[in-house]
Backbone as JSON Lines, residues from 0, in Angstrom:
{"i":0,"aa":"X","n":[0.81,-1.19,0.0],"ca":[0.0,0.0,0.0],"c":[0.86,1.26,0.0]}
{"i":1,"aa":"X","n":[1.81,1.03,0.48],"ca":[2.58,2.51,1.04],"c":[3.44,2.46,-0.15]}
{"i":2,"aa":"X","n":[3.97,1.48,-1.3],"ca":[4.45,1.94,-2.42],"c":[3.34,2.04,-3.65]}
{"i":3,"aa":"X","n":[2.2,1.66,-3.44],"ca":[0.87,2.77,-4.28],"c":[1.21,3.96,-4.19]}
{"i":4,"aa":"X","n":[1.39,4.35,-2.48],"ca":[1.03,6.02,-2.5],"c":[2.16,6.97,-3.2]}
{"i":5,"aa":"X","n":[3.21,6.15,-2.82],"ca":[4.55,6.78,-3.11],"c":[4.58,6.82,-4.55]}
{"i":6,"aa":"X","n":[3.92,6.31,-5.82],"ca":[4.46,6.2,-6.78],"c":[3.3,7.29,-7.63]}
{"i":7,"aa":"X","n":[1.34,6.83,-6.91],"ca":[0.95,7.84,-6.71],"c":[1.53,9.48,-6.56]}
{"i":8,"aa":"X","n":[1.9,9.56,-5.48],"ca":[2.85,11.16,-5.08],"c":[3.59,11.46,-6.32]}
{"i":9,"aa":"X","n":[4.51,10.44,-6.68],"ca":[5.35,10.71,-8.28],"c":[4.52,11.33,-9.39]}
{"i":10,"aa":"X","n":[3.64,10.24,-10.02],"ca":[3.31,10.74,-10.82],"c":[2.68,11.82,-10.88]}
{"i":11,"aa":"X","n":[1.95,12.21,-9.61],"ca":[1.12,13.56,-9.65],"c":[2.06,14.94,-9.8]}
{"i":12,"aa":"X","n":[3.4,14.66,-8.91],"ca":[4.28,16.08,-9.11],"c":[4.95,15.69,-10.66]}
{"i":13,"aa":"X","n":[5.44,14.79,-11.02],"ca":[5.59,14.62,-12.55],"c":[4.36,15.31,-13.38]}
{"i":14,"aa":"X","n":[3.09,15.25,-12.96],"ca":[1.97,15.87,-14.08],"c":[2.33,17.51,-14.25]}
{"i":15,"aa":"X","n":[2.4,17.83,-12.43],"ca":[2.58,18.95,-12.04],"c":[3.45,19.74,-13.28]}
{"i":16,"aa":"X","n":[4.68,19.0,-12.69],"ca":[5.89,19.69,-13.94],"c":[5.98,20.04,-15.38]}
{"i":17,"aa":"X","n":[5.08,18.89,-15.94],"ca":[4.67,18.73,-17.12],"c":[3.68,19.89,-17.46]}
{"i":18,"aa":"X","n":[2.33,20.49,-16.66],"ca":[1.44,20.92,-16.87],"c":[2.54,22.38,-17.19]}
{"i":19,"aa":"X","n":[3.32,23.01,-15.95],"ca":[4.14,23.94,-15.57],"c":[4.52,24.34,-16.71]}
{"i":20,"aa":"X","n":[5.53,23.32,-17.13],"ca":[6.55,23.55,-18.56],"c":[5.83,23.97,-19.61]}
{"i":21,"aa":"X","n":[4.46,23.05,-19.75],"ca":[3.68,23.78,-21.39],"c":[2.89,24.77,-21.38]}
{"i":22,"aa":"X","n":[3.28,25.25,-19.8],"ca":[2.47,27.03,-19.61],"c":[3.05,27.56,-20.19]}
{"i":23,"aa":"X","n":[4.2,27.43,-19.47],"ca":[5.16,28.39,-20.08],"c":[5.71,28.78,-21.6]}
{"i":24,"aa":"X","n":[5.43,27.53,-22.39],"ca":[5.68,27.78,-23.71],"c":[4.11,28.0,-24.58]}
{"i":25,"aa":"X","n":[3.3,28.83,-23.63],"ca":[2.39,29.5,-24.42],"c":[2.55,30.13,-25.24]}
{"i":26,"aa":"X","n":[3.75,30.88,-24.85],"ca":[4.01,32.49,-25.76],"c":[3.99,33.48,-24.93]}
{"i":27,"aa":"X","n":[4.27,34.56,-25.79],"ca":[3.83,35.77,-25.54],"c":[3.23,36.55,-26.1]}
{"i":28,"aa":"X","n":[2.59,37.61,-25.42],"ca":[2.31,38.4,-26.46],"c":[2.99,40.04,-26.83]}
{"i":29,"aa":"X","n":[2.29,40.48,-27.87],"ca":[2.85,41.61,-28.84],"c":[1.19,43.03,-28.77]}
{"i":30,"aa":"X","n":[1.61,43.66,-27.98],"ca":[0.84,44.57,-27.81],"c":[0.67,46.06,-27.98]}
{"i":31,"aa":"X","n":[-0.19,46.78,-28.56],"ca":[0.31,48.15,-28.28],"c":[-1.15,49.33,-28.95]}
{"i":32,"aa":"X","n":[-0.7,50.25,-29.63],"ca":[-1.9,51.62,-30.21],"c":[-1.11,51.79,-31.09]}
{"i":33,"aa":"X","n":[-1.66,52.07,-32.35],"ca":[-1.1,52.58,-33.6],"c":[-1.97,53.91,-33.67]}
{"i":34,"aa":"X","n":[-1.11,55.09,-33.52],"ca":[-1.3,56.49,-33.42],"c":[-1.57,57.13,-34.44]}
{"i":35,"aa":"X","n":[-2.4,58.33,-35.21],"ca":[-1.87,59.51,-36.54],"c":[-0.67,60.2,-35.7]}
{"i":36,"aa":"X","n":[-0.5,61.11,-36.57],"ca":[0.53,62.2,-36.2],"c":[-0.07,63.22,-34.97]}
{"i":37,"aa":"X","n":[-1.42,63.26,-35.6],"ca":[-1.9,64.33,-34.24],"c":[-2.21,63.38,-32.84]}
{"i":38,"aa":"X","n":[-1.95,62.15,-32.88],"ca":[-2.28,61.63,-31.55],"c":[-3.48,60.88,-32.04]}
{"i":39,"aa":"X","n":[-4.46,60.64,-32.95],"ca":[-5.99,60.33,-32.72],"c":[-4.99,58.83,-33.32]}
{"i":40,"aa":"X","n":[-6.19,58.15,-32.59],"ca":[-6.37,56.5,-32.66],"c":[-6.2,56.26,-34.52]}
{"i":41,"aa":"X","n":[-5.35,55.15,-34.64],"ca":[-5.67,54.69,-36.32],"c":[-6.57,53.74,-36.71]}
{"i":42,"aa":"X","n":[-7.59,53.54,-36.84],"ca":[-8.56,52.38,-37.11],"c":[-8.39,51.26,-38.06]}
{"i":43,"aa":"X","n":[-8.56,50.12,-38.01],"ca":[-8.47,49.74,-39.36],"c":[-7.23,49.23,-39.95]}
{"i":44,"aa":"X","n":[-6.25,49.54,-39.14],"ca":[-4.89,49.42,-39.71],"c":[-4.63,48.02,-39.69]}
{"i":45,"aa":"X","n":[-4.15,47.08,-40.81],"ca":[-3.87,46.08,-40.6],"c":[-2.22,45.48,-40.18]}
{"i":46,"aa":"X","n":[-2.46,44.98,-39.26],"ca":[-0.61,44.71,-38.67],"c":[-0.39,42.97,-39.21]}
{"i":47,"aa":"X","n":[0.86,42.94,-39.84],"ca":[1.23,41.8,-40.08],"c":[2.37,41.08,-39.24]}
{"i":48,"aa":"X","n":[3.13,39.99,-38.96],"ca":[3.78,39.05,-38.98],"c":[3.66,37.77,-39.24]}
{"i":49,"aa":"X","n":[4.48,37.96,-40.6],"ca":[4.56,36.38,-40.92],"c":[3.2,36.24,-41.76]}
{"i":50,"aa":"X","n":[2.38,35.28,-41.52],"ca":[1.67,34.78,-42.17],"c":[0.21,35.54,-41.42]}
{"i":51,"aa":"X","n":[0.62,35.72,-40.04],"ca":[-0.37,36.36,-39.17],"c":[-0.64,37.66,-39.14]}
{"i":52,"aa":"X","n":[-2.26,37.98,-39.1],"ca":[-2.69,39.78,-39.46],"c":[-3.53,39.46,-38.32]}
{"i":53,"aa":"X","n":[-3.98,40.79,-37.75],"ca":[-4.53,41.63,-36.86],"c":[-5.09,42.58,-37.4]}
{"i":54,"aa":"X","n":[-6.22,43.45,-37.06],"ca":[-6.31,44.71,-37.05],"c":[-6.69,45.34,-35.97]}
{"i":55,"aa":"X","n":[-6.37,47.05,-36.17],"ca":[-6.97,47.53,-34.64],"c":[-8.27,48.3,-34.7]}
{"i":56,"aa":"X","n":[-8.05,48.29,-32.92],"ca":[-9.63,48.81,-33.18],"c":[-10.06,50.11,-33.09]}
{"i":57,"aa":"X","n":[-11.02,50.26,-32.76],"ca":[-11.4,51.49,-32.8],"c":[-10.34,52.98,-31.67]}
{"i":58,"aa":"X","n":[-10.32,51.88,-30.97],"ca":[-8.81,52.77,-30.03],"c":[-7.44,52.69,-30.59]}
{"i":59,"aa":"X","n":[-7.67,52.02,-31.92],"ca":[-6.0,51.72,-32.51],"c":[-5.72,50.28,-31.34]}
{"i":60,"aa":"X","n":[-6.05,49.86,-30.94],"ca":[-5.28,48.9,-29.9],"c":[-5.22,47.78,-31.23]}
{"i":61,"aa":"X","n":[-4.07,46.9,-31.25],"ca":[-3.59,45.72,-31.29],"c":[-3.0,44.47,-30.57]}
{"i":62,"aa":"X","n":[-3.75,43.55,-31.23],"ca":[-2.33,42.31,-30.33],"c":[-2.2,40.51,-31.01]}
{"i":63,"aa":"X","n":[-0.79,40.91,-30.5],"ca":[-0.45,39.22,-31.95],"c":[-0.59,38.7,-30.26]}
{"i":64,"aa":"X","n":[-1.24,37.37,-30.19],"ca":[-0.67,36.27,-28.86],"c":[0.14,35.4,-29.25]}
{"i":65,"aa":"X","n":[0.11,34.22,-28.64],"ca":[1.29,33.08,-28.71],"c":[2.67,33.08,-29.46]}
{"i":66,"aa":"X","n":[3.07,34.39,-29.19],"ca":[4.73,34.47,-29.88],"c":[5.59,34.19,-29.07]}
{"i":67,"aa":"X","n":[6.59,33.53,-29.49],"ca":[7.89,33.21,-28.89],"c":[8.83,34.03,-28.74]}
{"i":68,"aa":"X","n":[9.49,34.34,-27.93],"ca":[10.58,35.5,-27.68],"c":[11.37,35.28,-28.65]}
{"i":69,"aa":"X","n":[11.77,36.27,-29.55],"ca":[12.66,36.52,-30.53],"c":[11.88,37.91,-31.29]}
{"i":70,"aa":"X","n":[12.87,38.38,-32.64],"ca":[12.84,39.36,-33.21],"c":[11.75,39.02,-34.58]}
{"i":71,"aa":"X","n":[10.83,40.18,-34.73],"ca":[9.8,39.64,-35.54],"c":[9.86,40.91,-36.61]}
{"i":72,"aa":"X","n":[9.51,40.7,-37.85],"ca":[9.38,41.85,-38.67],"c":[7.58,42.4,-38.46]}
{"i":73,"aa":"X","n":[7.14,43.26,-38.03],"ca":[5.4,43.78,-37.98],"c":[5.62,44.67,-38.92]}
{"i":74,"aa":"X","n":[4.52,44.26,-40.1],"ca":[4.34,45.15,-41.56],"c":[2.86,45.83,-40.87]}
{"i":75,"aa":"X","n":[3.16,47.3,-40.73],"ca":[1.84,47.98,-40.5],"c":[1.55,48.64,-42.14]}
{"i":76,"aa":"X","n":[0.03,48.11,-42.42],"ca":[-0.68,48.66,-43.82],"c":[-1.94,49.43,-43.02]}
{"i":77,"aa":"X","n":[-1.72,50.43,-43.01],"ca":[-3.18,51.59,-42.96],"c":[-3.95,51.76,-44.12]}
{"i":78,"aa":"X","n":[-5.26,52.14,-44.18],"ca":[-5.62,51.88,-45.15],"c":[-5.39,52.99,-46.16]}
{"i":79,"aa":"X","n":[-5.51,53.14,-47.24],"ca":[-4.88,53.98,-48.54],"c":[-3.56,54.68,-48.3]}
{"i":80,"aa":"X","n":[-2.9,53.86,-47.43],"ca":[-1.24,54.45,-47.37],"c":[-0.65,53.69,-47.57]}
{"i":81,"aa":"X","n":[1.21,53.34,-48.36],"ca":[1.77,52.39,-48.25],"c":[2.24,51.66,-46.95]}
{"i":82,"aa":"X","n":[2.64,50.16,-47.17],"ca":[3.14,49.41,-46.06],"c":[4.44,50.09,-45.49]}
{"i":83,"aa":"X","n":[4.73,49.92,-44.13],"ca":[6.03,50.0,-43.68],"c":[6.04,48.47,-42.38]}
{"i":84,"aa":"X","n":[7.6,48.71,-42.77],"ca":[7.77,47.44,-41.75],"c":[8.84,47.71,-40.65]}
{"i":85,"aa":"X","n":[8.74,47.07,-39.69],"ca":[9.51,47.46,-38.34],"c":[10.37,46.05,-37.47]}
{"i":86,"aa":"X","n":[11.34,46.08,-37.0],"ca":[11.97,45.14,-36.34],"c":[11.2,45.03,-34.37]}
{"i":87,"aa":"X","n":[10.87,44.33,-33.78],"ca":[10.03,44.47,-32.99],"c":[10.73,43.08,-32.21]}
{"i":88,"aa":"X","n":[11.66,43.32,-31.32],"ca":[11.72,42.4,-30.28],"c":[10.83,42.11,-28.83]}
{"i":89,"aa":"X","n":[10.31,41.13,-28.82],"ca":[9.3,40.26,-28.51],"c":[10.01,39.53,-27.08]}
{"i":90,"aa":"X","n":[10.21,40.25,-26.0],"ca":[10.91,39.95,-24.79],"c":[10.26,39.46,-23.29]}
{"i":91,"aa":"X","n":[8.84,39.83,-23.56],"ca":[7.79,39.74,-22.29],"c":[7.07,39.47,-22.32]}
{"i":92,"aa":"X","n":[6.06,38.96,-21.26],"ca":[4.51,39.32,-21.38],"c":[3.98,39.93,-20.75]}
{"i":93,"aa":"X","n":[3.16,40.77,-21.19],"ca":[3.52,41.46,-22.57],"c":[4.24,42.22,-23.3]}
{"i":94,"aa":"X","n":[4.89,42.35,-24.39],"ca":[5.83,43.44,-25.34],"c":[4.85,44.36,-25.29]}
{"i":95,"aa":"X","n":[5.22,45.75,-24.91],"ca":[4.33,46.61,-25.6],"c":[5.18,47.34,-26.42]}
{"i":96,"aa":"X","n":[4.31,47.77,-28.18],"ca":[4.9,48.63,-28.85],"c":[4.21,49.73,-30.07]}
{"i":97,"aa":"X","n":[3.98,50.88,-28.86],"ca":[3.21,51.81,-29.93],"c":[3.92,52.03,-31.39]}
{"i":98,"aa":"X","n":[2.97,52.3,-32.34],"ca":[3.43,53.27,-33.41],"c":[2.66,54.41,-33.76]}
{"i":99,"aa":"X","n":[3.33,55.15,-34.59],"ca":[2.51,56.61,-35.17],"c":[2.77,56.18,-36.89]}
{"i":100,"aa":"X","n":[1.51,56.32,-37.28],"ca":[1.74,56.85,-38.73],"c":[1.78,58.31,-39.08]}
{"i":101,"aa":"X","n":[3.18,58.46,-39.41],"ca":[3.06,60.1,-39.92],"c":[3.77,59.95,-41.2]}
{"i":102,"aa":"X","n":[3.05,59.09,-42.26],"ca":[3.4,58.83,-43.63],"c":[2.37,59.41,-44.16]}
């Protein structure tokens, strides 16, 4: 009986650890407001990485989730303006990273 419990006890802090570890490789996320020049919110703007788009909202707010820490290229397209693209290291949760369009 007493090596049931004991092996019991194992496997449960083994789940434990297991559960722990694939928290942690949720991600992170990539957050922020895409600004005009005068300050007002940008609507609409579509933000890229990679294969993945977003748009923001009515406050300009954006957000990519489940990214992995490293350096990402974000292509911001507003609408009837050209694309620009930005280097955006991805260090926390959450990254925050405003922009302004003053194109």
């Amino acid at each position: 009986m007493k090596k049931k419990a004991t092996i019991l006890v194992v496997l449960l802090v083994l789940t434990c650890l297991i559960s722990t570890a694939s928290a942690g490789q949720a991600g992170n996320n990539l957050v922020g407001y895409v600004r005009q020049s005068n300050g007002a919110p940008a609507r609409g703007v579509i933000m890229t990485i990679g294969s993945y788009s977003t748009g923001t909202g009515d406050n300009g707010y954006y957000r990519f989730s489940s990214l992995q820490p490293r350096e990402y290229v974000v292509t911001i397209s507003p609408p009837g303006k050209l694309s620009r693209s930005y280097k955006v290291s991805v260090t926390g949760n959450p990254t925050q990273k405003n922009f302004t369009i003053d194109w």
